[in-house]
C-alpha positions as CSV (number, residue, x, y, z in Angstrom):
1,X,-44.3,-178.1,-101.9
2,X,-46.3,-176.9,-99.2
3,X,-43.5,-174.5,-97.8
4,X,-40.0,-173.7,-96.2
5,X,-38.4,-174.3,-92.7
6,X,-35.4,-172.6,-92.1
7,X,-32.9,-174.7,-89.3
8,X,-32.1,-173.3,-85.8
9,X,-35.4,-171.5,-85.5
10,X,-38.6,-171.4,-83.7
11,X,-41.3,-172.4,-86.6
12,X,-45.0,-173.4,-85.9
13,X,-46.6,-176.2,-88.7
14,X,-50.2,-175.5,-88.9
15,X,-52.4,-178.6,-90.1
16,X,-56.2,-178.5,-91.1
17,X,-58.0,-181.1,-88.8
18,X,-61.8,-181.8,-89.1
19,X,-61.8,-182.9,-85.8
20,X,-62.4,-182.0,-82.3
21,X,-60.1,-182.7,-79.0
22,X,-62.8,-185.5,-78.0
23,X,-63.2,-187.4,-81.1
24,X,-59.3,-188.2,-80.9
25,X,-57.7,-191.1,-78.3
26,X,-54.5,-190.6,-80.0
27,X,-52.2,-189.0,-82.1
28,X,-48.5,-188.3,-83.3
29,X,-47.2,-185.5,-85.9
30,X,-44.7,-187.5,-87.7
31,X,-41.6,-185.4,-89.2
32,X,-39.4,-187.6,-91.7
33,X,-36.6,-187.1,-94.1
34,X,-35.1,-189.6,-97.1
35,X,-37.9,-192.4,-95.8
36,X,-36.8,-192.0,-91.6
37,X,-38.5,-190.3,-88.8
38,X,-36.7,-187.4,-87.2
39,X,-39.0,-186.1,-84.9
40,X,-42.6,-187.1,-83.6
41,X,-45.0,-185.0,-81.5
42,X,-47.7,-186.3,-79.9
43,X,-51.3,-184.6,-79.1
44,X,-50.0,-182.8,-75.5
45,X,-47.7,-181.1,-77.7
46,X,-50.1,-179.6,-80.1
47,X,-53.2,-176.8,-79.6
48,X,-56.2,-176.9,-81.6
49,X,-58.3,-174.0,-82.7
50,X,-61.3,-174.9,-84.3
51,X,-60.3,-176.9,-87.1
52,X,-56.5,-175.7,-87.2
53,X,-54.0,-178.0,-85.4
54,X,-51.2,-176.4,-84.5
55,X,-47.4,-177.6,-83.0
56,X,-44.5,-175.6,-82.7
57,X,-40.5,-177.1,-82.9
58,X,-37.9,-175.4,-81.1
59,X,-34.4,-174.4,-82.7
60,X,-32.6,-177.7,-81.6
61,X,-35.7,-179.4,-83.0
62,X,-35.6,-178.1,-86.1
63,X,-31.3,-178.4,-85.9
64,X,-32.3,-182.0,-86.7
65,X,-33.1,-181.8,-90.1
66,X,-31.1,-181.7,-92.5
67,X,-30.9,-178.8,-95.1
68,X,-29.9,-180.8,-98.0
69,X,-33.2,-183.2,-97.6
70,X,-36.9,-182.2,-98.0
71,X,-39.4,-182.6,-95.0
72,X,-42.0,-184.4,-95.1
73,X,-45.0,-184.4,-91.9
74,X,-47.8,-186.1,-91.5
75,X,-50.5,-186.6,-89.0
76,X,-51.5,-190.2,-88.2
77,X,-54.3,-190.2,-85.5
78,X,-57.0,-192.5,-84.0
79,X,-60.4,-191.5,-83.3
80,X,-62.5,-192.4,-80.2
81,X,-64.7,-194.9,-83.0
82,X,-61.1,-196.9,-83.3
83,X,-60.7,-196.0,-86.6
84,X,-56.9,-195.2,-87.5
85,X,-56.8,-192.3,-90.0
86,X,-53.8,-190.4,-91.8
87,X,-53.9,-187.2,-93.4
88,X,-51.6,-186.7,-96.9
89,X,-48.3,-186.2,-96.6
90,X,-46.9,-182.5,-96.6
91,X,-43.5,-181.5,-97.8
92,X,-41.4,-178.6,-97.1
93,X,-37.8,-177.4,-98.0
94,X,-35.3,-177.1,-95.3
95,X,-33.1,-174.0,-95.5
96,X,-29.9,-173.5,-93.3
97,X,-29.1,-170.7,-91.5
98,X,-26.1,-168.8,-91.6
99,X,-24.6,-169.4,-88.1
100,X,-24.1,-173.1,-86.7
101,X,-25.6,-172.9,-82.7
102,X,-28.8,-171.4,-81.7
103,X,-29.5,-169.3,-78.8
104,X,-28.8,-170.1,-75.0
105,X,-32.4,-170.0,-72.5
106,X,-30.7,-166.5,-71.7
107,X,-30.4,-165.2,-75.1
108,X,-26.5,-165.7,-75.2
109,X,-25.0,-167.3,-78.2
């Protein structure tokens, strides 16, 4: 288990990633659950800082996992060679939140 998400919140994955912006034409974060995508992300949606990729869901993003399931990510990415690489897969546990809607652009429930 590599750690806990908690629904209806902002949380921000952080991946190791040995490579630089330029060495990558392409790549998606895949977020599954029980064997079926829920979410992808793709490289605009990501920042990299050194070798730390980073992407962070919003509350309605995470709202579409399901508490009950684990989460699994993984990167899958190709590299300006035109090799196609993945990394392992990762696995969290989804935790619900107490409340069922998440907060309005204005901060109202």
């Amino acid at each position: 288990m590599n750690g806990k998400i908690y629904k209806g919140t902002t949380h921000t994955f952080r991946f190791r990633f040995p490579y630089v912006e330029n060495q990558v034409t392409n790549l998606a974060i895949i977020f599954a659950q029980n064997g079926e995508c829920r979410l992808e992300k793709n490289i605009d949606d990501c920042e990299l800082d050194g070798d730390v990729l980073e992407v962070t869901l919003t509350p309605q993003e995470t709202n579409l996992f399901s508490h009950k399931l684990y989460l699994q990510t993984q990167l899958y990415y190709k590299l300006y060679t035109g090799e196609t690489k993945a990394t392992e897969v990762s696995t969290f546990s989804v935790h619900r939140v107490l409340r069922d809607s998440t907060f309005e652009p204005n901060g109202s429930l």
